[in-house]
C-alpha positions as CSV (number, residue, x, y, z in Angstrom):
1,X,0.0,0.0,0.0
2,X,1.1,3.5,-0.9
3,X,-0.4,6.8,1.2
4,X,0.5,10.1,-0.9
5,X,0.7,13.1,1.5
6,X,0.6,16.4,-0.2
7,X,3.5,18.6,0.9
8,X,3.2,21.5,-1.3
9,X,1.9,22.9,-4.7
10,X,1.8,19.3,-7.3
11,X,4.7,18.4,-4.7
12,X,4.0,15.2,-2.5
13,X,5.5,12.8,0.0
14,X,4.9,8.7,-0.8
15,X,5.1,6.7,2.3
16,X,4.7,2.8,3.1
17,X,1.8,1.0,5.4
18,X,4.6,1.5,8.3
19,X,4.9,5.5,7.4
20,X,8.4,5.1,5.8
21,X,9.3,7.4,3.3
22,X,9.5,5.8,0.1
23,X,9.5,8.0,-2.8
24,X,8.1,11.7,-3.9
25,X,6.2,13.5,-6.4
26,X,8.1,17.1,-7.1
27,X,6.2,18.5,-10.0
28,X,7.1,16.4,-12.7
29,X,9.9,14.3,-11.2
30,X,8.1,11.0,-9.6
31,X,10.8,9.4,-7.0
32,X,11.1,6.3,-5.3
33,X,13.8,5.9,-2.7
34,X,15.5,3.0,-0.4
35,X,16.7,0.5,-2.5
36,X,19.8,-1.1,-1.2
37,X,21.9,-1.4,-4.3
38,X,22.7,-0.2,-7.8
39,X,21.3,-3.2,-9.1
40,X,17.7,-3.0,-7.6
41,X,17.6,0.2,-8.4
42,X,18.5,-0.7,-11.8
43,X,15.9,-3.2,-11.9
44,X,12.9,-0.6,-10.4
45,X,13.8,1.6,-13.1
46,X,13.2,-1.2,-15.6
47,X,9.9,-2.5,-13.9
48,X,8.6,1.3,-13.5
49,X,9.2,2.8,-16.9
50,X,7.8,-0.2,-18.3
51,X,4.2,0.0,-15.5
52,X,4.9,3.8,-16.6
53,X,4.7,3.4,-20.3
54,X,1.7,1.4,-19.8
55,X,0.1,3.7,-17.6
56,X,0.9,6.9,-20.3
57,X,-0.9,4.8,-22.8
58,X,-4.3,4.1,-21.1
59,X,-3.9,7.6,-19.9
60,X,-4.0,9.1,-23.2
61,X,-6.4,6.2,-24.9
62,X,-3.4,5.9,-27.4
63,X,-1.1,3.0,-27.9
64,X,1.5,5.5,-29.4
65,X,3.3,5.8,-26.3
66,X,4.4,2.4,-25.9
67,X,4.9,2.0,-29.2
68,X,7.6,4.4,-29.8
69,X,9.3,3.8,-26.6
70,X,9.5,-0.6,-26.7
71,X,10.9,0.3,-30.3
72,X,13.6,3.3,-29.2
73,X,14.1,1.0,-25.8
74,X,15.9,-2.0,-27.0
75,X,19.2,-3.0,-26.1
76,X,21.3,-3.6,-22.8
77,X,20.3,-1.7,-19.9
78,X,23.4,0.3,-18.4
79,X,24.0,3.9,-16.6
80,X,24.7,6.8,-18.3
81,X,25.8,10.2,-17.0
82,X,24.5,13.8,-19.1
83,X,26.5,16.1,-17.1
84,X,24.2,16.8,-15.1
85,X,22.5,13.5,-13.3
86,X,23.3,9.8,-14.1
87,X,20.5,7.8,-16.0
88,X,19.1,4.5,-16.4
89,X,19.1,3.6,-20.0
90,X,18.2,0.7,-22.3
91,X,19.9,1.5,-25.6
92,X,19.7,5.1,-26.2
93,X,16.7,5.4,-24.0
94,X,16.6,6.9,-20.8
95,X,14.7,5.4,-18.7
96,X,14.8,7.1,-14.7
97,X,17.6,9.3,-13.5
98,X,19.8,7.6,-10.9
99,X,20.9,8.9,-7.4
100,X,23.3,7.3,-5.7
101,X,23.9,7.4,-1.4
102,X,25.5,10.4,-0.8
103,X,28.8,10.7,1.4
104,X,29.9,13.8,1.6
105,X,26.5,15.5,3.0
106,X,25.7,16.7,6.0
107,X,24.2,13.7,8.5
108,X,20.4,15.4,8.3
109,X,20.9,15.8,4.2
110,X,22.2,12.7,3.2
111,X,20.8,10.0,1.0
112,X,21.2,6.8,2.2
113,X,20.0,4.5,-0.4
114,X,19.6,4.5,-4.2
115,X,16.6,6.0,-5.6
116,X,15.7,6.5,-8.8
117,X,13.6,9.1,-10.7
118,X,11.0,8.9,-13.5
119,X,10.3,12.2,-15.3
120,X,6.8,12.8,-16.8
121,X,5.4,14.3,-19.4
122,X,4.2,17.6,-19.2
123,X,0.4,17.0,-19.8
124,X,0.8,14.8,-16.5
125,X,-0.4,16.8,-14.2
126,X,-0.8,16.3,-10.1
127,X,-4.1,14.2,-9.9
128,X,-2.4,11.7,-12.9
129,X,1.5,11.9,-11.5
130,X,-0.6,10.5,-8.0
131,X,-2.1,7.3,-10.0
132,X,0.9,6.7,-11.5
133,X,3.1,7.0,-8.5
134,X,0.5,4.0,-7.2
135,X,0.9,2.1,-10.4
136,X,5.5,2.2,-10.6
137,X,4.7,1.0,-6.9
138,X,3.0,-1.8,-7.4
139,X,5.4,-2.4,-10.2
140,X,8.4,-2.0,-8.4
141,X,7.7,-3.7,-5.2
142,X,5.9,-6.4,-7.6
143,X,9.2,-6.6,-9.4
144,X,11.6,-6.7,-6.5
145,X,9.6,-9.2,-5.2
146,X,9.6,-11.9,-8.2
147,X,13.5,-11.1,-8.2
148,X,14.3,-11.6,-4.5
149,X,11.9,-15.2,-5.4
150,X,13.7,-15.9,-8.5
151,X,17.3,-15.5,-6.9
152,X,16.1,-17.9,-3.7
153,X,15.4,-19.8,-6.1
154,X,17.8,-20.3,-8.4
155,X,19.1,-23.9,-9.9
156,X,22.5,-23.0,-8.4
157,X,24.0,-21.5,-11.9
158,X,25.9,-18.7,-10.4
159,X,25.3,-15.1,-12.4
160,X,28.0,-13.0,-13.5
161,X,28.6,-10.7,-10.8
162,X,28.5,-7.4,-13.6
163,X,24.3,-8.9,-15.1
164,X,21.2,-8.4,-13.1
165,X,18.6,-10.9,-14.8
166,X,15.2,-8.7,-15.4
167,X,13.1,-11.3,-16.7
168,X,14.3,-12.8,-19.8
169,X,16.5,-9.7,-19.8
170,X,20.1,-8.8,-18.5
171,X,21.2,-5.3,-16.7
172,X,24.8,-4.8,-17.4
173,X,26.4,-2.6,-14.4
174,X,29.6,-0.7,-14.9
């Protein structure tokens, strides 16, 4: 379960069933936050810009959305950096922006965990970027889930320690 507190103007906080902070809603930026490595945070960017995609289509009643990204997303999933923020990509698709623990901040500042960040469209506005931050939940805890299941129960063929398996698909990290 996801409760969405508003904390501003189209700005909001995304908290668990415990009250744990677990993502945002700044505008159009929709965050999720706390995941433990690069490579789950990988794999939510995966599982949420594909529940995101989905999402933008029934949205808009057109399947244009989807198409034009599955056919511009193809390829190895990997991080990129702009100059600005560092990116999930598949191909030459970006697919969430990347933020990694921070060290150097102050205690009260500092990120702990990786997050990543899905940027919307601009006809997304508050009442929408709330469903959808519901939706990449479900996805992303869905998604986590079936891999922490799938890795318990692996036949015992050790992965490469540089792929994440994503379904029938492989993340590549640096």
């Amino acid at each position: 379960m996801l409760n969405v507190f508003e904390t501003g103007d189209a700005s909001f906080r995304l908290s668990d069933q415990h009250d744990q902070d677990v993502g945002w809603i700044r505008g159009a930026a929709l965050g999720f936050d706390g995941f433990a490595t690069e490579a789950d945070a990988l794999a939510a960017a995966v599982a949420g810009s594909a529940a995101l995609t989905e999402y933008l289509e029934r949205l808009t009643g057109s399947g244009s959305v989807g198409a034009r990204a599955a056919g511009a997303a193809r390829g190895r999933v990997h991080v990129v950096h702009d100059g600005a923020y560092e990116w999930v990509s598949r191909g030459k698709v970006p697919l969430a922006r990347l933020y990694r623990p921070e060290r150097d901040a102050t205690e009260r500042q500092r990120r702990r965990t990786f997050a990543v960040e899905f940027v919307l469209p601009s006809y997304v506005k508050a009442g929408a970027a709330v469903s959808a931050s519901q939706v990449l939940h479900r996805a992303i805890t869905r998604g986590t889930a079936a891999e922490t299941q799938a890795g318990a129960t692996a036949s015992g063929a050790a992965a490469r320690e540089d792929t994440v398996p994503i379904g029938s698909d492989s993340i590549a990290l640096r």
